[in-house]
C-alpha positions as CSV (number, residue, x, y, z in Angstrom):
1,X,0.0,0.0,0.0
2,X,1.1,3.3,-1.2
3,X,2.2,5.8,1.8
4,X,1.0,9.0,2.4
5,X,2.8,11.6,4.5
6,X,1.5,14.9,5.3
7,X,4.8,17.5,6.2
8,X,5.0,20.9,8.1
9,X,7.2,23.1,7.5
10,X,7.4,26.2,10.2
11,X,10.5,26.8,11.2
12,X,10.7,30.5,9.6
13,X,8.9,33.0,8.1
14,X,7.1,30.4,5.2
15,X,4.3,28.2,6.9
16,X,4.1,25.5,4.7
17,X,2.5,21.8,4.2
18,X,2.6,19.3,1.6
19,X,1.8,15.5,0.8
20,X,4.3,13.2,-0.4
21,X,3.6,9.3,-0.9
22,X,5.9,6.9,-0.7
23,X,9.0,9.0,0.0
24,X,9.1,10.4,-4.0
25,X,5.7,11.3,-5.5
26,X,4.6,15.2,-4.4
27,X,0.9,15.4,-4.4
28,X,0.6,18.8,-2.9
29,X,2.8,21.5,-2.2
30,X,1.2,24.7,-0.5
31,X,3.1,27.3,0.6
32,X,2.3,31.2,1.9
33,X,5.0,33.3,2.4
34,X,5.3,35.8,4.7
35,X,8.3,38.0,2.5
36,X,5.7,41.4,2.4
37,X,5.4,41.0,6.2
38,X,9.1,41.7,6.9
39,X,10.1,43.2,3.6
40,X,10.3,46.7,5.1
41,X,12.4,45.6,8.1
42,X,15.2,44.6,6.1
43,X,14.9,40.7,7.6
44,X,12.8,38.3,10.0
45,X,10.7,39.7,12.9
46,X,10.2,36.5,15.0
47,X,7.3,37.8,16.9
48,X,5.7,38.7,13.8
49,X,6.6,35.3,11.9
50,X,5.2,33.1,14.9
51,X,2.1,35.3,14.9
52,X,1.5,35.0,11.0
53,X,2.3,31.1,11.2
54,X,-1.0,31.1,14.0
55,X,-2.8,32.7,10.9
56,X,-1.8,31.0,8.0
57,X,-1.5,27.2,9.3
58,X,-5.5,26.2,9.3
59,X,-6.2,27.5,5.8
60,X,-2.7,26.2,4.3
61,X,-3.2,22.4,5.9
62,X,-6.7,22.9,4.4
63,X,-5.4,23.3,1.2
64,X,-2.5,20.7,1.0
65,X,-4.9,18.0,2.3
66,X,-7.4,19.5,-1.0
67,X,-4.6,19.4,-3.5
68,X,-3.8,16.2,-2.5
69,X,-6.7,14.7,-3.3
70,X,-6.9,13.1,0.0
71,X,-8.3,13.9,3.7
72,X,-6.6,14.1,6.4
73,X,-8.2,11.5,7.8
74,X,-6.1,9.4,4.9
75,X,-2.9,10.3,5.6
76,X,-0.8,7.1,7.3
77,X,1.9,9.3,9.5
78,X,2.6,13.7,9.8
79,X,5.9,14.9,9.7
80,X,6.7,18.1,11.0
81,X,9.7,20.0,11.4
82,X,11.4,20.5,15.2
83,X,14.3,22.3,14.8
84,X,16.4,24.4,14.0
85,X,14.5,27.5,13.3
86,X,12.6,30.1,15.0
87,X,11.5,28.9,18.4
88,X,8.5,30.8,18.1
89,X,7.6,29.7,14.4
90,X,8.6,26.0,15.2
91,X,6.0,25.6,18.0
92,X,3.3,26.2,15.9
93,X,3.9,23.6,13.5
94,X,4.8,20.9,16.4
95,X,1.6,21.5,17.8
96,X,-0.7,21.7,14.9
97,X,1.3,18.0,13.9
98,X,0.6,16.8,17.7
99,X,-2.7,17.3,17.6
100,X,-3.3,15.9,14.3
101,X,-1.2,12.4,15.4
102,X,-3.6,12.6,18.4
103,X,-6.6,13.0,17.1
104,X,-6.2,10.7,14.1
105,X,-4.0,8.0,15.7
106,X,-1.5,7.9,13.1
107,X,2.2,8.6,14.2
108,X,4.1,11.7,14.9
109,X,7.4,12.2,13.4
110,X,9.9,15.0,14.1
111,X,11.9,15.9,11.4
112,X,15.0,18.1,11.0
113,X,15.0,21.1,8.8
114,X,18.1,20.5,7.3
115,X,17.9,16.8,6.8
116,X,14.6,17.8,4.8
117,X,16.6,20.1,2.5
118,X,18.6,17.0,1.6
119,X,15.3,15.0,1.0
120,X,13.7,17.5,-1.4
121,X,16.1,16.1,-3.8
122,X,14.2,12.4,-4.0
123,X,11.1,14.4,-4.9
124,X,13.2,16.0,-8.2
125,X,14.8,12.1,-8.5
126,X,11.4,10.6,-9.7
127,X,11.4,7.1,-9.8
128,X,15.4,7.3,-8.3
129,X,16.1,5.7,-11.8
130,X,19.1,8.2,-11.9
131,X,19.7,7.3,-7.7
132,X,23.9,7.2,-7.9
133,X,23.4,5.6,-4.4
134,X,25.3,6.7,-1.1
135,X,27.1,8.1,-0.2
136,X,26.5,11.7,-0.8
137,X,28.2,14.9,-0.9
138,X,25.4,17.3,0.3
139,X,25.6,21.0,0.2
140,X,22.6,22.8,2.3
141,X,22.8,26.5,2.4
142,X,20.2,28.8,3.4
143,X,19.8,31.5,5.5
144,X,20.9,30.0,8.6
145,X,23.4,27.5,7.3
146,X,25.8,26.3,5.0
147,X,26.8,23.1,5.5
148,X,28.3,20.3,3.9
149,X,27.3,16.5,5.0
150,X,28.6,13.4,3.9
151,X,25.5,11.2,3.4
152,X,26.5,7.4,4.3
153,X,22.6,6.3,4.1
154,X,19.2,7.1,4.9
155,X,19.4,9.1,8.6
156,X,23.4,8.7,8.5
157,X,25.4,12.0,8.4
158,X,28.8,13.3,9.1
159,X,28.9,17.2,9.0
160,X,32.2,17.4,7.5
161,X,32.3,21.3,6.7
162,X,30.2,24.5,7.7
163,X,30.4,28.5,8.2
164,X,32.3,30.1,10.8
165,X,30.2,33.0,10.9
166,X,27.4,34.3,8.5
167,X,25.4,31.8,6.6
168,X,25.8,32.1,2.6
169,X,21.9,33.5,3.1
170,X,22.3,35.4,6.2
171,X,25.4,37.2,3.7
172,X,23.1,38.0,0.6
173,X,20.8,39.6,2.8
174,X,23.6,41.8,4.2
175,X,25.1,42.6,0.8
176,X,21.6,43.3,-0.4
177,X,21.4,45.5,2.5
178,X,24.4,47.3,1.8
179,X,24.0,47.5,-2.1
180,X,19.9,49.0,-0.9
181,X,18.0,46.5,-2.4
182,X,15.5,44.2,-0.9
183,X,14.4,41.6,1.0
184,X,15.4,38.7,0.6
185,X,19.0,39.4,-0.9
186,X,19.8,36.3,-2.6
187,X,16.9,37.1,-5.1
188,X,17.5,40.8,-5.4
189,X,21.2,39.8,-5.9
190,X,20.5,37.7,-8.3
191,X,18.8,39.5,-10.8
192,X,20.3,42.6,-10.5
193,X,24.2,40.6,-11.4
194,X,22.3,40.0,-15.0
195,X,23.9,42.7,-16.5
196,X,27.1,43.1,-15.0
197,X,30.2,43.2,-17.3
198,X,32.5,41.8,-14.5
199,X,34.4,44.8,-13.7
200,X,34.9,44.7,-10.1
201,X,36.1,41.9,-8.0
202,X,36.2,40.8,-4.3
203,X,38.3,38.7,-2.7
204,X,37.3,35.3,-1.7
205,X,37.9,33.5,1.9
206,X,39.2,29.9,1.3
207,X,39.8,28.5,4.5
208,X,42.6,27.2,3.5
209,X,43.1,23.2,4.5
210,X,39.8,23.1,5.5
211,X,36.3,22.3,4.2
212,X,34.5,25.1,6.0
213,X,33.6,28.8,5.3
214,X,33.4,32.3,5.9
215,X,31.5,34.8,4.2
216,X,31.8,37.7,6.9
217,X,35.0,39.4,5.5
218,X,33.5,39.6,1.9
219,X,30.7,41.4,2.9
220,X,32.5,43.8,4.9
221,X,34.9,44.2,1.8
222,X,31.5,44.9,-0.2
223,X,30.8,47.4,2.7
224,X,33.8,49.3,2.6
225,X,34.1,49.3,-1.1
226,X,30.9,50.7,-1.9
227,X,32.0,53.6,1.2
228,X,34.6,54.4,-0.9
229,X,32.5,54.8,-4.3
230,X,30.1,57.1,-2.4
231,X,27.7,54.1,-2.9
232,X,26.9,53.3,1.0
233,X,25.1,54.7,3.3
234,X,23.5,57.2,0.4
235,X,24.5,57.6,-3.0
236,X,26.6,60.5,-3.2
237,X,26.3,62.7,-6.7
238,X,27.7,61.6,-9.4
239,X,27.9,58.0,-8.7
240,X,26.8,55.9,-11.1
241,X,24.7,54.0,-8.8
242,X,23.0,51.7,-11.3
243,X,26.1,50.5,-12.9
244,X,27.8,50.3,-9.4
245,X,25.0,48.4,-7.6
246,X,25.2,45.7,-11.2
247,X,28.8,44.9,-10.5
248,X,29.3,44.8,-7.2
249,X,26.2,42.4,-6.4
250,X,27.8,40.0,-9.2
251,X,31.1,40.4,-7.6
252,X,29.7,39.2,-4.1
253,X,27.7,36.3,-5.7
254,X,30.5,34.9,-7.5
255,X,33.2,35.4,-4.3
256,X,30.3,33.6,-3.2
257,X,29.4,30.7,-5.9
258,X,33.5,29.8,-6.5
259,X,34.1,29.3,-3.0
260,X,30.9,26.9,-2.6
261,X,31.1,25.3,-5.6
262,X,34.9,24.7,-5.1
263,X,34.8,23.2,-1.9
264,X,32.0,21.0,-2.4
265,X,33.8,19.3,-5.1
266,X,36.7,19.0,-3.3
267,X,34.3,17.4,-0.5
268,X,33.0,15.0,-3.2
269,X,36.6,13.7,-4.5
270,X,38.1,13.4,-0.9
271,X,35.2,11.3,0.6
272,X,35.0,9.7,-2.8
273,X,31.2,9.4,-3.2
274,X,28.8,9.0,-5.9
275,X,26.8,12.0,-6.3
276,X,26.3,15.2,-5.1
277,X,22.5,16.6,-3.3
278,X,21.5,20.1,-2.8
279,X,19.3,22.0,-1.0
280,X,17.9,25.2,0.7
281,X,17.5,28.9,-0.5
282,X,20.2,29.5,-1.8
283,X,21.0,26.5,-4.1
284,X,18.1,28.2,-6.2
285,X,20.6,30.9,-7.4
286,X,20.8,30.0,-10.8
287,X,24.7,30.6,-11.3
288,X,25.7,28.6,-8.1
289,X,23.8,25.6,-9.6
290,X,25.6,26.1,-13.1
291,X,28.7,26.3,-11.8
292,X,28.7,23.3,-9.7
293,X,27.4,21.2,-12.5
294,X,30.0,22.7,-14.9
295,X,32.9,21.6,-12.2
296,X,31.4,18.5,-11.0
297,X,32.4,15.3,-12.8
298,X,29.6,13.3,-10.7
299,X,25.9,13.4,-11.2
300,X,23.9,16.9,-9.3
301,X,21.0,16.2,-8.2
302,X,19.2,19.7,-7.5
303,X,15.4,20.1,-6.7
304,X,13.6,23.2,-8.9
305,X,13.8,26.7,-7.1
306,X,10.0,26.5,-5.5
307,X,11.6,23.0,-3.3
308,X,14.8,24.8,-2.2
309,X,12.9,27.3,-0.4
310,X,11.3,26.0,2.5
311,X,8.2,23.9,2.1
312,X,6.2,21.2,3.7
313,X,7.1,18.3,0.7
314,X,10.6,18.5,1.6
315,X,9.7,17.3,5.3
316,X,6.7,15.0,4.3
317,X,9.5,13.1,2.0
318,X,12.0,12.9,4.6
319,X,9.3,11.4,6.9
320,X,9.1,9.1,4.8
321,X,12.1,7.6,5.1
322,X,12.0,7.9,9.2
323,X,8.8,5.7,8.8
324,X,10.4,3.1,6.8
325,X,12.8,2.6,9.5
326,X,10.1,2.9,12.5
327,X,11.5,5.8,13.8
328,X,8.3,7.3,15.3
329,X,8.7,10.6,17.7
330,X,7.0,11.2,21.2
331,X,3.9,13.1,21.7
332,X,6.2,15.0,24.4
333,X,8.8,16.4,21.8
334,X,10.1,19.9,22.3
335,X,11.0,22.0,19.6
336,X,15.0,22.6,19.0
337,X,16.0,25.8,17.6
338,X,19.9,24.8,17.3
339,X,19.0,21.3,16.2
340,X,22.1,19.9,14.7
341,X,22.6,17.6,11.8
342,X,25.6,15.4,12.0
């Protein structure tokens, strides 16, 4: 019998929910953002997100369970994500998912964030015709993290490299800050570096004999570069602002984009595995992803832009895989905001 997993996703400012069966086939992905909301403070408001998710979970659950096709009464097991995330934001989810188990007897299981990054790759795999089979070399990179895990098998990870200070998100937004465009900065970024001729350059931190990163010092060369243009904190006159914003956003993203991309190919050839996985917000950028599949002689395995964002598919699909293997969660589980993977 075909399984059917309903996932949660509220661990930030997206309250999300999907249905996945068997580990692979996405039924239903709903998601509603909460970007506008915090748009004009330049980044999350916790407070704010936590209330929103109260708002937003009834309607959304509502409509994965519709999209699916299917009840909630039909689903076999909820998955819902713990940690790490807002504590706020992930106690919202966690008790919408208790109550659910509870009410419809079907079992509870807790789910880390990250791990479900890594998962939202077997939804893009399809019928894992094109599996390469573990292990891994997974890249997950958001807001929050950037991380790269050697995948062994299904629940088995060894966090073998990870940022020292400001996520590869948590920098965009900073960059996008400086550079005075929007919220989120990965996205704003991105399509602003279009046009850019590749006249300016910023340095790059390589951590050298090491797998790990930093992305702190090349935003605050980015900061004091665009002091000296007369760029930051207003544009002074006579600067060529548009011009100026153009190549110094494509200059971050690719000191951004070799460093990843470099490292997690060197991760892939020193652990020696089969294929490379990634996952969250910012392995949507569209030249991070080209460049790791130009430099990567093994197979990439990348979900589509809408499953690197956070979502509820992603953690119904890792579920999955936690149910296989019996791994069922207490009704008494507490949310984790620094939840580890690893």
């Amino acid at each position: 019998m075909p399984i059917k997993i309903l996932g949660i996703e509220t661990s930030c400012d997206e309250t999300a929910a999907g249905v996945v069966v068997d580990g692979q086939t996405l039924l239903s992905n709903v998601i509603s953002s909460q970007v506008d909301l915090h748009a004009k403070y330049g980044g999350v408001v916790p407070e704010l997100a936590s209330r929103q998710h109260v708002r937003d979970l009834i309607p959304v659950l509502e409509q994965a369970a519709s999209d699916s096709g299917f009840g909630l009464e039909d689903m076999d097991a909820i998955a819902v994500t713990y940690g790490p995330g807002l504590a706020g934001s992930l106690i919202t989810g966690v008790n919408a998912a208790k109550a659910i188990s509870y009410s419809l007897g079907i079992p509870l299981l807790g789910v880390n964030h990250l791990e479900g990054h890594i998962y939202a790759s077997w939804l893009s795999k399809g019928n894992l015709e094109d599996d390469p089979g573990f292990p891994l070399a997974c890249l997950v990179a958001s807001g929050g993290h950037t991380d790269l895990l050697l995948m062994e098998g299904h629940g088995r990870y060894k966090l073998v490299g990870r940022t020292r200070d400001d996520a590869a998100g948590e920098a965009f937004d900073k960059a996008a800050r400086i550079l005075g465009l929007g919220f989120p900065g990965g996205p704003e970024i991105q399509r602003v570096s279009a046009g850019a001729t590749g006249e300016e350059t910023l340095p790059r931190a390589w951590m050298k004999d090491t797998l790990d990163f930093s992305f702190s010092g090349i935003k605050t060369a980015l900061l004091h570069i665009a002091q000296d243009r007369g760029l930051y904190p207003y544009p002074e006159d006579g600067v060529d602002q548009e011009r100026l914003v153009c190549e110094l956003a494509a200059a971050f993203q690719e000191s951004v984009v070799d460093v990843i991309s470099a490292k997690l190919v060197d991760m892939a050839a020193k652990y020696k595995v089969k294929g490379l996985v990634l996952g969250g917000g910012v392995t949507a950028n569209s030249r991070l992803r080209e460049e790791i599949i130009k430099r990567s002689p093994l197979p990439v395995i990348i979900p589509p832009p809408i499953l690197c964002t956070d979502n509820g598919a992603m953690i119904a699909a890792c579920g999955y895989f936690q149910y296989q293997r019996g791994d069922d969660t207490p009704m008494d589980i507490d949310v984790n905001p620094g939840l580890p993977l690893g």
